[in-house]
C-alpha positions in Angstrom: 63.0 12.3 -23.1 60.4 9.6 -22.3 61.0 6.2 -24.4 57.1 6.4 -25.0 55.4 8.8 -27.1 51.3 8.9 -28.1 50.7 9.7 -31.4 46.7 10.8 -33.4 46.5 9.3 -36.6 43.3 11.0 -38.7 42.1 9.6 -41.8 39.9 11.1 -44.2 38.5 8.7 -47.0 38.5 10.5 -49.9 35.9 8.7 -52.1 32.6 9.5 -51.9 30.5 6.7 -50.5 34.0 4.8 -49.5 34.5 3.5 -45.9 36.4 1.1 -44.2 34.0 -0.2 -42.3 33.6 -1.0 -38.5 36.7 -2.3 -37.2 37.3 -3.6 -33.2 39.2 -1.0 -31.1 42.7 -2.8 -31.3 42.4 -4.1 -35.0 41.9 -3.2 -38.4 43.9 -1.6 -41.9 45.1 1.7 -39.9 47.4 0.0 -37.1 48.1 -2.6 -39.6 49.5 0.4 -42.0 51.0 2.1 -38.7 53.0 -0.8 -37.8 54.3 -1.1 -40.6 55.4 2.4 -41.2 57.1 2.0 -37.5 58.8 -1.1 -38.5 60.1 1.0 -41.8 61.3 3.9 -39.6 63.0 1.7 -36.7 60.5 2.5 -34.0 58.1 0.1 -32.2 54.3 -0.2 -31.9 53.8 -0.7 -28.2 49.6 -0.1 -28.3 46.8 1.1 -30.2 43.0 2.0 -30.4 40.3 3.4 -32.6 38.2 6.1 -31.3 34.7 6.7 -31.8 34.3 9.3 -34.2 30.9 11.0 -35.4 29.4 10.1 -38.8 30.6 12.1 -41.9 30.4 12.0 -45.8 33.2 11.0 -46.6 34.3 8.4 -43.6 37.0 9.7 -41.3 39.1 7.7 -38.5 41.0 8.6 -35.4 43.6 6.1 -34.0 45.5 6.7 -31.0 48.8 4.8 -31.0 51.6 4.5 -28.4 55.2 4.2 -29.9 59.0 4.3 -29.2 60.0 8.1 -30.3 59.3 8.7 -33.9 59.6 11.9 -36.2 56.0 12.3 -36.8 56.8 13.8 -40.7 58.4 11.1 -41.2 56.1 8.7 -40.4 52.8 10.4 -41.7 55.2 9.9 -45.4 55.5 6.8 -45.3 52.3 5.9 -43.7 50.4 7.5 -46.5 52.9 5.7 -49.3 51.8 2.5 -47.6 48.5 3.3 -47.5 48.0 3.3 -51.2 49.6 -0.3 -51.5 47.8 -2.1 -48.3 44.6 -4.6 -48.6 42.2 -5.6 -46.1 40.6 -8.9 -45.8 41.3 -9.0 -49.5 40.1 -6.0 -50.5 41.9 -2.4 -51.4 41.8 0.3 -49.0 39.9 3.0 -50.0 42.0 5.9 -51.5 42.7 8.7 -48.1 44.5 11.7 -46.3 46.4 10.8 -43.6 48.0 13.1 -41.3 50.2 12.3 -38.0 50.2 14.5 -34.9 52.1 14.1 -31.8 50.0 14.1 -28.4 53.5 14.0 -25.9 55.2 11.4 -23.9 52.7 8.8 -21.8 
């Protein structure tokens, strides 16, 4: 079993006219939210990145993280429980769906 797994999270705004902006590749509330849900679950964050996604009403995200093994249930759980407590730059997150999906060992 390799000690490094790559995991897609997708999140899907759910307010109309919501977004979370534009954030740099390695930054922003979604691998803020990850880490901490890997922290919570005893794995570690070893990398992640936003992708480019296309425009859409309302605003979805991809992230693709590198991590020490983690049930991906589990994490997408607590991810979205975090989620719904988390600020950025001051500001509440807009409300979302998040879902976790495993993409193998890197």
């Amino acid at each position: 079993m390799s000690d490094r797994v790559t995991l897609q999270i997708y999140v899907q705004t759910t307010e109309q006219g919501s977004s979370l902006g534009y954030y740099p590749d390695k930054e922003g509330p979604i691998i803020d939210a990850a880490k901490q849900a890997l922290e919570e679950l005893g794995a570690k964050y070893l990398d992640g990145q936003y992708q480019a996604v296309p425009p859409a009403r309302p605003p979805f995200y991809v992230v693709i993280i590198d991590t020490t093994p983690v049930d991906t249930k589990e994490l997408e759980v607590i991810l979205n429980e975090i989620w719904s407590s988390i600020t950025f730059q001051g500001q509440p997150v807009p409300s979302a769906n998040i879902s976790v999906q495993g993409l193998g060992g890197a």
